[in-house]
C-alpha positions in Angstrom: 133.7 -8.6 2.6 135.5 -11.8 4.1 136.5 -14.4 1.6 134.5 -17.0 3.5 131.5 -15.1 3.0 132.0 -14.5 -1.0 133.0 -18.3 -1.3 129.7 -19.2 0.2 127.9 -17.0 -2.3 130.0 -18.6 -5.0 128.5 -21.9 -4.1 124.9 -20.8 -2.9 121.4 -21.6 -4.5 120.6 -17.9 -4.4 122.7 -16.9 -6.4 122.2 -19.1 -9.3 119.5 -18.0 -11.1 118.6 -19.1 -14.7 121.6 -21.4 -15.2 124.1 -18.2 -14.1 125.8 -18.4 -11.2 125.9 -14.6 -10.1 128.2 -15.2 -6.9 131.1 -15.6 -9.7 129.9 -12.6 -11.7 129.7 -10.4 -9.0 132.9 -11.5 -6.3 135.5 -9.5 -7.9 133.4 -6.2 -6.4 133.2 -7.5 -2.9 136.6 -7.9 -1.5 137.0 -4.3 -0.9 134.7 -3.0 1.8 134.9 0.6 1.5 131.7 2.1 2.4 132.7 4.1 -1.7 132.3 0.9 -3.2 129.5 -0.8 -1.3 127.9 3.0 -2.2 128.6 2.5 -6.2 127.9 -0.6 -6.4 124.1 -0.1 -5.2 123.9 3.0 -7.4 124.9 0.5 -9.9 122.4 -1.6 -9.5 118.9 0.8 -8.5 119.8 3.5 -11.4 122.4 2.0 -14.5 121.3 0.1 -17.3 124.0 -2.0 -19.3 124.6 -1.1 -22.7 126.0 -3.5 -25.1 126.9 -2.6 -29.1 126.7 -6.3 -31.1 129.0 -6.3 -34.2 127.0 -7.5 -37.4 128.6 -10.7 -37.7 131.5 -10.5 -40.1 134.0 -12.7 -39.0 134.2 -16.1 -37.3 135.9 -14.8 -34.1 134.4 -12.6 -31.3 136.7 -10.7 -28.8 135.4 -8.5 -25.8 138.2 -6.4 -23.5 136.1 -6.0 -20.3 139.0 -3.9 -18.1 139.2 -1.0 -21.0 138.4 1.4 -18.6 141.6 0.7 -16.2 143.7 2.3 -18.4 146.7 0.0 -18.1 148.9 0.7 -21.1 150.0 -3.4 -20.2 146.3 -4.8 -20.9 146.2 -2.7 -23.9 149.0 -4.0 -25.4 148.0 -7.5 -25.0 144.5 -6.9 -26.4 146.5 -5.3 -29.3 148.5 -7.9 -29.8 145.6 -11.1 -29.7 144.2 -8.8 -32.6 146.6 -8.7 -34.9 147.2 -12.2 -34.2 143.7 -13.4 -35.5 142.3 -10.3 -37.6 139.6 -12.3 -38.4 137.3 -11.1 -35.1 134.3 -9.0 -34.2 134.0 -7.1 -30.7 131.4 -6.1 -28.3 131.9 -2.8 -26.9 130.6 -2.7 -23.3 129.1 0.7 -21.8 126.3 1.5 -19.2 123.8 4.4 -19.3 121.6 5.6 -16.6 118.2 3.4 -15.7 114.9 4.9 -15.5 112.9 1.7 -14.1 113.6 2.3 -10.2 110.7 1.2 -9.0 111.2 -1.9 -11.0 114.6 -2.4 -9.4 113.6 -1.2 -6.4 111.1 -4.5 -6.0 113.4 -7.1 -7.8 116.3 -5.6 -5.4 114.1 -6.0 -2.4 113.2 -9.4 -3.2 117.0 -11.0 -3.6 117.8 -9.5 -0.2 114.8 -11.3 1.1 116.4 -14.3 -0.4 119.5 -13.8 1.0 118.7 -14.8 4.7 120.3 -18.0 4.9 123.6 -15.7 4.1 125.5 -14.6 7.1 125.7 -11.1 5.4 125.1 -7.7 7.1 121.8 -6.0 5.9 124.1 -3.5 3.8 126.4 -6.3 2.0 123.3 -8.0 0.9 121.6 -5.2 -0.1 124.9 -4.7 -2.2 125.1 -8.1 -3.4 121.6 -7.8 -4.5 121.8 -4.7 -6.4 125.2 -6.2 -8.3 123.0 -9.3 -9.2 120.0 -7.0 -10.2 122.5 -5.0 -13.1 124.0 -8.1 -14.3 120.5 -9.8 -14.7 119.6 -7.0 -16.7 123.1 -7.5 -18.6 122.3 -11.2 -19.4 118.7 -9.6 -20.4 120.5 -7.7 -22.9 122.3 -10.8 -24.1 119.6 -12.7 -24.4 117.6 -10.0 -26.8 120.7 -8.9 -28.8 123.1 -11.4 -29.2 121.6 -14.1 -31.5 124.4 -15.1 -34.3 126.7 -18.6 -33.6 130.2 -17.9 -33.3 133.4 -20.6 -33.6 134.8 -18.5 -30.3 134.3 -16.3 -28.1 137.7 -14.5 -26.3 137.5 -13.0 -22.9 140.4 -10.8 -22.0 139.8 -12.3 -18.3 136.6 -14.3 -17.7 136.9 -14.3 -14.1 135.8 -10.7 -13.4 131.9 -9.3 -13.8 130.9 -8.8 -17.7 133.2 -11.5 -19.4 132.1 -13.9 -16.8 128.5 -13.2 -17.4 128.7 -13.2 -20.9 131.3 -16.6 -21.0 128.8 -18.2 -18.8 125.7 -17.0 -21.1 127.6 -18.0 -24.4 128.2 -21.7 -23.0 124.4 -22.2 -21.9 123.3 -20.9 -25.0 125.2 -21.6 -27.9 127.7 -24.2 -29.4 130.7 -21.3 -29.3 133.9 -22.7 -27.8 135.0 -19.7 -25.2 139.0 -19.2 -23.8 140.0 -16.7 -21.8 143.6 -14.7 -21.4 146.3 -15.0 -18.7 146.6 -11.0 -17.8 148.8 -11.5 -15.1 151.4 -13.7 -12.9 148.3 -16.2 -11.3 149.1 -17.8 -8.0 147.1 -21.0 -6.2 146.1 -19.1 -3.2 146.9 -21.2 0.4 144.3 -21.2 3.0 144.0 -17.6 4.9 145.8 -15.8 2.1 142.8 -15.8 -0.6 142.0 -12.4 -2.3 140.3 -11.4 -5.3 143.6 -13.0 -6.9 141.9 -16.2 -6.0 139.4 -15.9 -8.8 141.5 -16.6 -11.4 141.0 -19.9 -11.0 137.8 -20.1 -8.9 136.3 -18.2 -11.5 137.5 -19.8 -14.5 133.9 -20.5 -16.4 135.8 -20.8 -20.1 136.2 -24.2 -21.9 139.7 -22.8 -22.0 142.6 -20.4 -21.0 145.8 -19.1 -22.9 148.6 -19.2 -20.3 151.7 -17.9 -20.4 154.0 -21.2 -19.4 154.2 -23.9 -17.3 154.7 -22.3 -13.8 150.9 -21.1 -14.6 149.7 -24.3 -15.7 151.1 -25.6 -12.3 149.0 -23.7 -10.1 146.0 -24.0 -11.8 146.5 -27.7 -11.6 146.6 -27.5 -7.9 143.5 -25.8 -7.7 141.9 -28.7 -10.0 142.0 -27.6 -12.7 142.1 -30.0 -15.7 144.8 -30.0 -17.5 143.0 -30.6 -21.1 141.4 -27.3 -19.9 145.1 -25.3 -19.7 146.7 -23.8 -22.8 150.4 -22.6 -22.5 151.0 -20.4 -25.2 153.1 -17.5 -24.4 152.4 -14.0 -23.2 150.8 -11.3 -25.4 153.8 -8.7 -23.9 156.6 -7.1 -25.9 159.5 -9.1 -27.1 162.4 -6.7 -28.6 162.4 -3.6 -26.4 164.3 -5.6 -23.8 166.0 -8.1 -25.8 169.6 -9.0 -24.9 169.3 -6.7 -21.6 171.9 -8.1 -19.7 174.7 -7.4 -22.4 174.6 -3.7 -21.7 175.6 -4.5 -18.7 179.8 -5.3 -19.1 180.2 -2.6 -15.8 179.0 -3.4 -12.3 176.5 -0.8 -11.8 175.4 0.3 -7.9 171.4 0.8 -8.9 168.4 -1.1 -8.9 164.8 -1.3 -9.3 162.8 -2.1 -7.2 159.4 -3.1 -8.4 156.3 -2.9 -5.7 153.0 -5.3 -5.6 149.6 -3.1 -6.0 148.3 -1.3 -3.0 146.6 -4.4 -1.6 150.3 -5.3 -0.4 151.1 -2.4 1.2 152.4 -4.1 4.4 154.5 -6.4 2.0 155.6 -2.8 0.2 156.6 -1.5 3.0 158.3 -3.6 5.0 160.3 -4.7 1.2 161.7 -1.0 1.5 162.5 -1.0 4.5 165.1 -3.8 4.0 166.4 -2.3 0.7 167.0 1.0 2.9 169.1 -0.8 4.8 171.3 -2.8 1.9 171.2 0.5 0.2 173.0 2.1 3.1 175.2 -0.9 4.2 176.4 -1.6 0.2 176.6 1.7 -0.7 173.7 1.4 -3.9 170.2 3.6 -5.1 167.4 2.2 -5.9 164.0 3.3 -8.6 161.0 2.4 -7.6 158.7 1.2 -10.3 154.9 1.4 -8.8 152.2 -1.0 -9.8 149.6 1.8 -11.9 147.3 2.0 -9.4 149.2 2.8 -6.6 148.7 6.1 -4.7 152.1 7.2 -4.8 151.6 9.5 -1.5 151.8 6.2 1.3 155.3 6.0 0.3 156.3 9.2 1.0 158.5 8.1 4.1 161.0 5.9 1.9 161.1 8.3 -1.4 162.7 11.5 0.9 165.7 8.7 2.1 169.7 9.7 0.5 169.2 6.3 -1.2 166.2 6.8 -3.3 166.9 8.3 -7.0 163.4 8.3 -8.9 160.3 6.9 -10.1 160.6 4.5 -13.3 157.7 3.1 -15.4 157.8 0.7 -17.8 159.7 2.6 -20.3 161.9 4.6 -18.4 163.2 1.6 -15.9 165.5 0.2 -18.9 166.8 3.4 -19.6 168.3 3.3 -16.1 171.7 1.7 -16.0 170.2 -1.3 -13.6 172.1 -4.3 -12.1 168.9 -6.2 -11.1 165.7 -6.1 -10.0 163.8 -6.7 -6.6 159.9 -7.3 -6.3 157.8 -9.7 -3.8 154.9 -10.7 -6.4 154.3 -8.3 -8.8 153.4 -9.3 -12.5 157.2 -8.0 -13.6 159.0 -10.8 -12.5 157.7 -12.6 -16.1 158.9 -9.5 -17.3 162.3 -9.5 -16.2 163.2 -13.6 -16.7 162.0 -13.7 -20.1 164.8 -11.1 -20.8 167.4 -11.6 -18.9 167.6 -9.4 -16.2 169.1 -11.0 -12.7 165.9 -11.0 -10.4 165.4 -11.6 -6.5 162.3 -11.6 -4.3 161.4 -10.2 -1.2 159.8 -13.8 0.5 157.2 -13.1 3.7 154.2 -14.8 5.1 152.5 -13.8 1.6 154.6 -14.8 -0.9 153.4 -18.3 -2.3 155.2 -21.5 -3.8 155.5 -20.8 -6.9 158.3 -17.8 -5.9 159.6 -19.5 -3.1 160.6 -22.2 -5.6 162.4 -20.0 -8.1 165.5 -20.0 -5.7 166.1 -16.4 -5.6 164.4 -15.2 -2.8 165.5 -13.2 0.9 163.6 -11.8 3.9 166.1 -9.1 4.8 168.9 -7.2 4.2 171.3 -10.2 4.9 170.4 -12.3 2.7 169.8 -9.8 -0.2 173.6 -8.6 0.2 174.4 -12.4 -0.4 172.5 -12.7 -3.7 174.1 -9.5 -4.7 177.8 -10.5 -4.2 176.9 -13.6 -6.0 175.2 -12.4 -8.7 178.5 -9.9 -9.0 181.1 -12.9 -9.0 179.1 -15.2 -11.0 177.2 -13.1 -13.4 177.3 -15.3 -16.5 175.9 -18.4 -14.5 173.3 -16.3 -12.7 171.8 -15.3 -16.3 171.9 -18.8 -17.6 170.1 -20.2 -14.7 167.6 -17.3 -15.2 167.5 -18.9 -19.2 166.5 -21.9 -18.1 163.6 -20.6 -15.6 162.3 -17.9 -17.7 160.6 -20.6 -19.9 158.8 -21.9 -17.6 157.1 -18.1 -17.0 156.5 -17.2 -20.7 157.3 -20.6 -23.7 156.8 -17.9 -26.4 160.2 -16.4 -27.4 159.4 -14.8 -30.4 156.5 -13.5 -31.8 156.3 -15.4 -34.8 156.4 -18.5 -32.2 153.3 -17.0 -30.4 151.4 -15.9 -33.2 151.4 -19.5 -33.6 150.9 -20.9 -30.5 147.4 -19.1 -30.6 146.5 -18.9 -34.6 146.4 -22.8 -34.6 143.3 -22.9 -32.6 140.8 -20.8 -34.7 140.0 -20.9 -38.0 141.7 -18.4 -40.6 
């Protein structure tokens, strides 16, 4: 579905019912089209019944982790880590089992399509917007019965995507719990024409507050109005030691890289990025890794993994193992990753990239300009990592994790 058309239902009468605005619950499912997920989506909502297990209340804290399910070994750290920074928590545990009242769903689906007319929405988008709303009114249903003890806080993992936005929305109607919500990724203010589900980051941000990582963060929440009393920079929730002092093993020039690739939603910007290092490779005389994004399908890059310059797949173990010079990537979530440890950096720039990696000074649009930044980072190799000091502060404040545990610890009671 068109941005346009999921902003207007962000913004629409219809879709606020009972003080929950369901255009911001639901958006995240929209902006891919596939007749698969307009399919699931309205199974979703005729035949599955949400199913949420309340803790008895134990501890002052409560924590949910909404992308489980995703299996990114990443997100699982960070979740980790927020709990063994504040121990002190309870969890819900969010599941789904299959829905008997179809003709009850049938009717309430009908009648939110009906509603729906002042949309400019094809019959089936509406009948898929309508069936998302109909499953997470039952959610907030479930809610509303189940969940009836006070809480100090309530942590999201990412409030801006379906369940934790439901239930961070339901938790400030109805209680007196203070909610934040996690930074899980680099965040980017979206210009006009580029907006994506990255765009509800920000757009969707229903929490009184949100952890973010550092400054550059902060920044482009502020340009998408965001308040500033409502933006918490405290450090990522990602491991400190396995890469510490990275640059120091790296006294001989080596002639390979990594080159780390946006998700699948960027595969022209993939692409056309290894194109470009092709060419350097072959012109410089290097070999690159590619490190995927974990939900790439491997197989569309076929073409540039049979080329003489290519020499593997890393992951997010393995890549450091490599003897690497540097890393290349256009916006991937690494770059946070590789400043806060030292390791030289440069980015592909195209019509996608935004401001916030233009303005880090290290970026080139072909082959060119890449064998510059190369040469330069070889003759001036001590200056290019303490430039990179200086920025990578900016991407994550928390150097330690004693300094993060305290960043976060100070705002909930021990």
């Amino acid at each position: 579905m068109q941005y346009e058309k999921i902003k207007k239902l962000k913004t629409s009468e219809e879709t606020l019912i009972d003080g929950i605005n369901y255009g911001l619950v639901i958006s995240s499912r929209l902006y891919i089209g596939s007749i698969k997920n307009i399919f699931v989506s309205i199974l979703q909502g005729f035949f599955m019944q949400p199913f949420i297990k309340f803790p008895f209340k134990e501890n002052p804290i409560l924590i949910s982790y909404n992308l489980k399910n995703l299996s990114r070994k990443d997100y699982d750290f960070m979740i980790k880590t927020l709990k063994k920074i504040i121990p002190n928590h309870d969890s819900i545990v969010i599941t789904r089992k299959i829905s008997f009242n179809i003709f009850k769903n049938f009717f309430y689906i009908l009648n939110i399509v009906k509603s729906l007319k002042r949309q400019n929405l094809k019959f089936i988008e509406k009948l898929q917007v309508a069936a998302l709303i109909n499953y997470y009114k039952k959610y907030e249903l479930t809610l509303s019965r189940n969940m009836k003890c006070e809480y100090h806080s309530y942590i999201s993992f990412c409030d801006s995507y379906l369940d934790e936005n439901l239930i961070s929305q339901w938790i400030r109607k109805t209680h007196k719990t203070i909610t934040y919500t996690l930074q899980h990724g680099q965040y980017k203010y979206t210009q006009n024409g580029k907006e994506s589900n990255d765009t509800d980051a920000y757009e969707n941000f229903v929490s009184h507050y949100i952890f973010v990582w550092g400054d550059s963060t902060k920044n482009e929440f502020l340009k998408a109005d965001i308040s500033k009393e409502r933006i918490i920079v405290a450090g990522a929730l990602k491991p400190f030691s396995s890469l510490k002092n990275y640059h120091r093993r790296n006294d001989q020039i080596a002639k390979s890289f990594c080159v780390a690739l946006d998700g699948d939603q960027s595969i022209r910007s993939n692409k056309n990025l290894l194109s470009i290092i092709n060419e350097f490779c072959i012109a410089n005389g290097y070999i690159y890794y590619i490190r995927f994004h974990p939900k790439s399908k491997i197989k569309l890059y076929n073409k540039y993994m049979s080329t003489i310059n290519f020499n593997g797949i890393v992951d997010s173990n393995s890549m450091y193992e490599k003897n690497i010079h540097f890393l290349v990537a256009h916006t991937s979530g690494i770059i946070v990753e590789a400043i806060t440890n030292g390791i030289p950096l440069f980015l592909f720039i195209d019509n996608f990239s935004e401001s916030i990696h233009v303005d880090m000074n290290v970026g080139f649009s072909d082959e060119n300009e890449l064998g510059e930044l190369v040469k330069n980072l070889n003759m001036n190799y001590d200056n290019v990592i303490i430039n990179l000091s200086k920025l990578s502060r900016d991407f994550n404040i928390a150097k330690t994790f004693e300094e993060l545990k305290t960043n976060y610890q100070k705002y909930f009671p021990q």
